[in-house]
C-alpha positions in Angstrom: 13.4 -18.9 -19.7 14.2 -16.9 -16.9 10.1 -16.6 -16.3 9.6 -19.8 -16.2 12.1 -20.3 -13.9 10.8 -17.6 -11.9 7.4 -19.1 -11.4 9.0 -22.4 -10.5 10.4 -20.5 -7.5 6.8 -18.9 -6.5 5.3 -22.5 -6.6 8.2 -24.0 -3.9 6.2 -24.1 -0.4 7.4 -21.9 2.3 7.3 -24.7 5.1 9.0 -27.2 2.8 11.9 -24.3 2.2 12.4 -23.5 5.5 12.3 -27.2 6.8 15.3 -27.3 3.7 17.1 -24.5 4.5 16.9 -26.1 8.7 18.3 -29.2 7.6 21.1 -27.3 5.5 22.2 -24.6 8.5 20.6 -26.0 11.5 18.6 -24.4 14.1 19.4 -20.4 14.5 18.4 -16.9 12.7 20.1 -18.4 9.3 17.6 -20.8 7.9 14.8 -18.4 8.3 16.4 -15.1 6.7 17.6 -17.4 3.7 14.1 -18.7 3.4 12.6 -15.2 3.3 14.7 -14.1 1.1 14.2 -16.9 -1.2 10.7 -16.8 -1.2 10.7 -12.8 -1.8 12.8 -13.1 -4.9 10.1 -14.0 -7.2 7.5 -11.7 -6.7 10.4 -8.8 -7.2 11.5 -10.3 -10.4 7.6 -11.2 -11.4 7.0 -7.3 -10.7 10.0 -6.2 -12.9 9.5 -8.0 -15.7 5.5 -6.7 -16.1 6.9 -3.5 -15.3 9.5 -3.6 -18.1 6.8 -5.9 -20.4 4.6 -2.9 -20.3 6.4 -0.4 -21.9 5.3 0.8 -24.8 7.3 -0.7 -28.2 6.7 3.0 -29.9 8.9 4.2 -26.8 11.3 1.8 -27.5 11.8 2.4 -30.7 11.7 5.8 -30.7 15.0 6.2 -28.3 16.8 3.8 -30.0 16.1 6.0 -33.3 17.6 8.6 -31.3 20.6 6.6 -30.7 20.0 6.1 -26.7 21.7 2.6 -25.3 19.6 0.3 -23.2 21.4 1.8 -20.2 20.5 5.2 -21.1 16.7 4.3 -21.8 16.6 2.7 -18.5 17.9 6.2 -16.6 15.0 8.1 -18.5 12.6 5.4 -17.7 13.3 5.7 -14.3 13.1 9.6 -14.3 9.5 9.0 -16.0 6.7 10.3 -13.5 4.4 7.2 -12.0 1.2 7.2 -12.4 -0.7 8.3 -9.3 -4.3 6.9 -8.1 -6.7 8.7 -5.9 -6.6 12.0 -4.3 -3.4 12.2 -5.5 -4.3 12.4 -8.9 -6.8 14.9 -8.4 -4.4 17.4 -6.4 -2.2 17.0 -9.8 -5.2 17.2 -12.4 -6.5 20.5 -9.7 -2.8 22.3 -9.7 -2.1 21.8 -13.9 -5.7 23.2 -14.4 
């Protein structure tokens, strides 16, 4: 549910927002911020769901076997190193070898 609501958000257009959000607070700093910020929800929540869609299920289920909570899978998740592209990666593969 909440990615198909999502996506309806992405497919709003960004003239026909702002010309909304004008209409709603008049002319001033306002409309614009609250149309940027509407239109940059999506993308953030479209990002966070592929992230978090991506995981692998034999992770999953092997913290929950050890009894972790969803909060406490999240903390190591986000402790997890990120995969690195480019010379990065080669400075890490160079310094491990």
């Amino acid at each position: 549910m909440v990615v198909g609501l999502v996506n309806a958000l992405r497919a709003l257009p960004t003239l026909g927002v702002l010309l909304l959000a004008v209409l709603l607070w008049g002319l001033g700093l306002v409309p614009p911020i609250v149309a940027l910020m509407l239109l940059g929800i999506p993308p953030l929540l479209a990002g966070t769901y592929a992230g978090l869609a991506a995981v692998d299920r034999t992770v999953v289920d092997a913290a929950r076997a050890m009894g972790m909570t969803e909060h406490a899978m999240n903390d190591v998740l986000d402790q997890c190193p990120r995969k690195q592209t480019g010379r990065e990666d080669e400075r890490i593969e160079q310094h491990l070898a």
